[in-house]
C-alpha positions as CSV (number, residue, x, y, z in Angstrom):
1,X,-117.7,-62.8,165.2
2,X,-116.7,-59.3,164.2
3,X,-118.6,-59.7,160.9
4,X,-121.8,-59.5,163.1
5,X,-121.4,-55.7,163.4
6,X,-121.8,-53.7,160.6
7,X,-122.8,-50.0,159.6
8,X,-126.6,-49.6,158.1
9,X,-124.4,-48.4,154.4
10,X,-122.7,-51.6,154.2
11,X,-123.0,-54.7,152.2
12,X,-124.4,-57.1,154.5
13,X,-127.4,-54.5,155.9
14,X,-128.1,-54.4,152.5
15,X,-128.3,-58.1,151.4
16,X,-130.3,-59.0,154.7
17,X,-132.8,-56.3,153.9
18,X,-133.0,-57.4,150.4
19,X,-133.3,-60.9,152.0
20,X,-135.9,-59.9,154.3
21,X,-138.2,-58.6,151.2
22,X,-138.0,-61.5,149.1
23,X,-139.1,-63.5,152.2
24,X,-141.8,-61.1,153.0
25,X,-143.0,-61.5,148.8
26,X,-143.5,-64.7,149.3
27,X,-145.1,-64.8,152.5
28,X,-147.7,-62.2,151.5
29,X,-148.0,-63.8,147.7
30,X,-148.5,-67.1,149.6
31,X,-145.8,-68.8,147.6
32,X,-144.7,-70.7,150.8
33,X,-148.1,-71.5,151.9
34,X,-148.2,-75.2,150.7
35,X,-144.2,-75.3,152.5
36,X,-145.9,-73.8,155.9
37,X,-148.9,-75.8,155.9
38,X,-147.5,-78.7,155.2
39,X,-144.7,-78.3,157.8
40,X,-147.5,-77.3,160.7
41,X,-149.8,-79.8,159.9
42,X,-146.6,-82.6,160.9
43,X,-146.6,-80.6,164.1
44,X,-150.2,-80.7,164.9
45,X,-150.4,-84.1,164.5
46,X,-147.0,-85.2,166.3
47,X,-147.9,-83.2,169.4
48,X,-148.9,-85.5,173.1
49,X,-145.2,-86.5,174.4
50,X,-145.6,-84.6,177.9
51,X,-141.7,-84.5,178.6
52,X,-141.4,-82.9,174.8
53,X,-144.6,-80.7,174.9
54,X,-143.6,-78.9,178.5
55,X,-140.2,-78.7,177.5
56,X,-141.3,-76.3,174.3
57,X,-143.9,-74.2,176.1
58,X,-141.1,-73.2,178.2
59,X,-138.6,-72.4,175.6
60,X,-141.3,-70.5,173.9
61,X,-142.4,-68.3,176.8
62,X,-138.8,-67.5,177.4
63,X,-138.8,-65.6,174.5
64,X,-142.0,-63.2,175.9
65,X,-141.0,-60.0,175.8
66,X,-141.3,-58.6,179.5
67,X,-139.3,-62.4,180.7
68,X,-136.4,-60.4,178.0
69,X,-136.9,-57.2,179.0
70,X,-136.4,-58.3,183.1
71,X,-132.7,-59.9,182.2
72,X,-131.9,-57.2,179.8
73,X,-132.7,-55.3,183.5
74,X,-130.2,-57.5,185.1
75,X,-127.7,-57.2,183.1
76,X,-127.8,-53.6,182.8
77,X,-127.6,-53.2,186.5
78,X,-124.5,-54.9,186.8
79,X,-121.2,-52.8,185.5
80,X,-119.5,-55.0,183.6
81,X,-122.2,-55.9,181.6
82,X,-124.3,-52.4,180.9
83,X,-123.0,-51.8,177.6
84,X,-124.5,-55.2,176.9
85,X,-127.8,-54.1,178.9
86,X,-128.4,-50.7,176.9
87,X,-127.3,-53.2,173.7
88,X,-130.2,-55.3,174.2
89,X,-132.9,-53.0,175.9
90,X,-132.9,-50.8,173.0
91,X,-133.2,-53.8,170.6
92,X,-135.8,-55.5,172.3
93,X,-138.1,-52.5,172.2
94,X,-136.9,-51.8,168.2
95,X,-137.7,-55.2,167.5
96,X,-141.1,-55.8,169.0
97,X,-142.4,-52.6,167.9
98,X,-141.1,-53.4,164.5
99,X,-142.0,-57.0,164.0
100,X,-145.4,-56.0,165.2
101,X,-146.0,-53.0,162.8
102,X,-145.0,-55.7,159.9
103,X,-147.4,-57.9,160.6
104,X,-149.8,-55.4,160.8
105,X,-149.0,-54.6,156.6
106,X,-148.9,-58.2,155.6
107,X,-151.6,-59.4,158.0
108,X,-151.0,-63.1,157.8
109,X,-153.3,-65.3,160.0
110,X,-151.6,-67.7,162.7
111,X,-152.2,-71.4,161.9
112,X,-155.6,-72.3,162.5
113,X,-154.7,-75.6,164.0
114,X,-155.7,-76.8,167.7
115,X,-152.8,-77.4,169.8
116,X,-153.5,-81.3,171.4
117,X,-150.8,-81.7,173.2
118,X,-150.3,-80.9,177.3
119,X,-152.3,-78.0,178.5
120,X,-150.4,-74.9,179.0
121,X,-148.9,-74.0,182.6
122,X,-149.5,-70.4,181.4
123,X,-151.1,-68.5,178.7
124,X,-149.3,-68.0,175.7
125,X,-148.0,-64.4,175.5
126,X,-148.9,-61.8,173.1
127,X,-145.9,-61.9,170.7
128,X,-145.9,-58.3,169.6
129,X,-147.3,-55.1,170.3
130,X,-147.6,-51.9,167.8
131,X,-149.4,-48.7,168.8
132,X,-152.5,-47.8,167.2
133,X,-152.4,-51.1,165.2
134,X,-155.0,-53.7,166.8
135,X,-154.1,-56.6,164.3
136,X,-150.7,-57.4,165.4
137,X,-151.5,-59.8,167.8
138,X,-153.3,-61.7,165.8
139,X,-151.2,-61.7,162.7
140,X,-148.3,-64.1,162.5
141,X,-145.5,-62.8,160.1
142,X,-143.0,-62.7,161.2
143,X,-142.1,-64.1,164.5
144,X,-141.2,-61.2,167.4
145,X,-140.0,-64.0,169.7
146,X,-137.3,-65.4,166.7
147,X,-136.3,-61.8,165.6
148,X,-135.5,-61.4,169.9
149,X,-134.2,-64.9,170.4
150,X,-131.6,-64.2,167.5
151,X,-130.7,-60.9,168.9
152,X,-129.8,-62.0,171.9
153,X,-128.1,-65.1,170.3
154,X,-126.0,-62.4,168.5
155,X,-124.9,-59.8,171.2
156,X,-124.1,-62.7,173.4
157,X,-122.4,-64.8,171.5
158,X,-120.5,-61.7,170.5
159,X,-120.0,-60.7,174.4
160,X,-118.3,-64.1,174.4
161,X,-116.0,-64.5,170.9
162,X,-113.3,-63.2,172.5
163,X,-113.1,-65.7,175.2
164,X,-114.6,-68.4,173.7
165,X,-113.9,-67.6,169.8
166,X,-115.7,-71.1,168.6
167,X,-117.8,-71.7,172.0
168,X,-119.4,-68.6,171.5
169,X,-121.7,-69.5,168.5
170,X,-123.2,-72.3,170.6
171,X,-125.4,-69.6,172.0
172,X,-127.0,-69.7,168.5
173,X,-128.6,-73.0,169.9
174,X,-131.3,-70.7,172.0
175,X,-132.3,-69.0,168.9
176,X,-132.8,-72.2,166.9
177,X,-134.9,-73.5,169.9
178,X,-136.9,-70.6,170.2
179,X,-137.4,-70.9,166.3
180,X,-138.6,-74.4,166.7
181,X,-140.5,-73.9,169.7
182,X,-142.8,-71.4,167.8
183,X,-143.9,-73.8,165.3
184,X,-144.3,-76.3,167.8
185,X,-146.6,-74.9,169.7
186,X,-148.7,-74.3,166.5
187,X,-147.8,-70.2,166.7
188,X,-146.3,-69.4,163.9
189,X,-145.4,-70.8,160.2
190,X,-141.6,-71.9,159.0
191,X,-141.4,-68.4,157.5
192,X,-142.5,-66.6,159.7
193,X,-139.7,-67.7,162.3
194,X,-137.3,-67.2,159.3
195,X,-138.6,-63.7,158.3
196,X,-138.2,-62.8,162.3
197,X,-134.8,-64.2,162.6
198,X,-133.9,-62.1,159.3
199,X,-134.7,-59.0,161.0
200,X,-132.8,-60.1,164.5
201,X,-129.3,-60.2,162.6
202,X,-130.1,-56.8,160.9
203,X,-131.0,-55.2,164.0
204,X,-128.5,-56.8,166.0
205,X,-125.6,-56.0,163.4
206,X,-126.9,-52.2,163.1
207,X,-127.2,-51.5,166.9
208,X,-124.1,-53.3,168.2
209,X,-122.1,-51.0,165.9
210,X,-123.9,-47.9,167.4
211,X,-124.0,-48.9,170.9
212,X,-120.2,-49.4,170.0
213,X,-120.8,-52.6,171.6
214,X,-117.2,-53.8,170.9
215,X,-115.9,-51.8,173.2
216,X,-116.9,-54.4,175.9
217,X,-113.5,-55.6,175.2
218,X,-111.2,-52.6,176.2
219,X,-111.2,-53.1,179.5
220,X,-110.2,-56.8,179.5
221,X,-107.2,-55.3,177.4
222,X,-105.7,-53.0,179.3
């Protein structure tokens, strides 16, 4: 997984930001919107399996910001793993601020569809937060939880390529989950998870390679 690191100059920033703007024209053009509606409107109406419906709300919530923020804690308590820690703190914070300041400039609405299936256990969390910018809450592109759930899916997986060189992208599954959770819940559109998950591998990429995240491995070396 060395690929996943790369400087802000290089070809791959460039090509995800380049990525991330034609994703973010079409969102705000509303080229996708027949695509997103379509595709929440399947969920709305296949919501109501309990096991199914529970299972998602907690996936979802798992991607909250402060439930991210308290393991990012963990692991930056714990010596082995504070490289990882400082990795993730600073791109939690990056990220939430970020996505939320986007979807303050395209102000998309969330999908106005009511959610039928089991009552939530708890309140659905605020997604993002940006200062002096009240309609990021409300707004739904693009997704803070994907844009954390892929970082993490990237620094961890990364954390483990050296062990595990093919187990390692498994971790990817959480991501993916937290992607699909999102929509289920009737949260967020397609794109917007997309867009989010867009910005997670660009963040990700950047700040590993600043944090000099690979030198995790040093140790285990010598």
């Amino acid at each position: 997984m060395q690929n996943w690191l790369f400087d802000i100059r290089s070809r791959s920033f460039v090509l995800l930001t380049f990525l991330f703007l034609i994703i973010t024209a079409l969102v705000f053009f509303k080229v996708t919107e027949s695509f997103d509606q379509a595709v929440i409107s399947f969920f709305a109406q296949n919501t109501g399996n309990s096991g199914i419906d529970i299972f998602m709300q907690y996936v979802t919530e798992s991607g909250d910001v402060f439930n991210m923020m308290a393991f990012g804690i963990l692991i930056l308590l714990i010596p082995k793993t504070r490289r990882i820690g400082i990795t993730l703190m600073i791109l939690i914070v990056i990220a939430t601020l970020l996505t939320g300041y986007i979807k303050c400039g395209v102000d998309r609405d969330r999908p106005d569809f009511e959610y039928e299936g089991v009552p939530f256990p708890v309140e659905i969390s605020q997604d993002t937060y940006a200062l002096f910018c009240e309609g990021g809450f409300n707004a739904s592109y693009p997704s803070g939880h994907a844009a954390r759930a892929m970082i993490f899916g990237i620094i961890f997986g990364y954390a483990l390529s050296e062990r595990f060189p093919r187990g390692a992208y498994l971790v990817f599954i959480y991501p993916a989950m937290i992607s699909l959770s999102r929509v289920y819940v009737l949260q967020h559109f397609p794109m917007d998870v997309i867009g989010g998950t867009v910005i997670g591998v660009m963040l990700a990429g950047v700040m590993a390679k600043r944090t000099k995240l690979y030198k995790i491995f040093d140790k285990s070396k010598t």
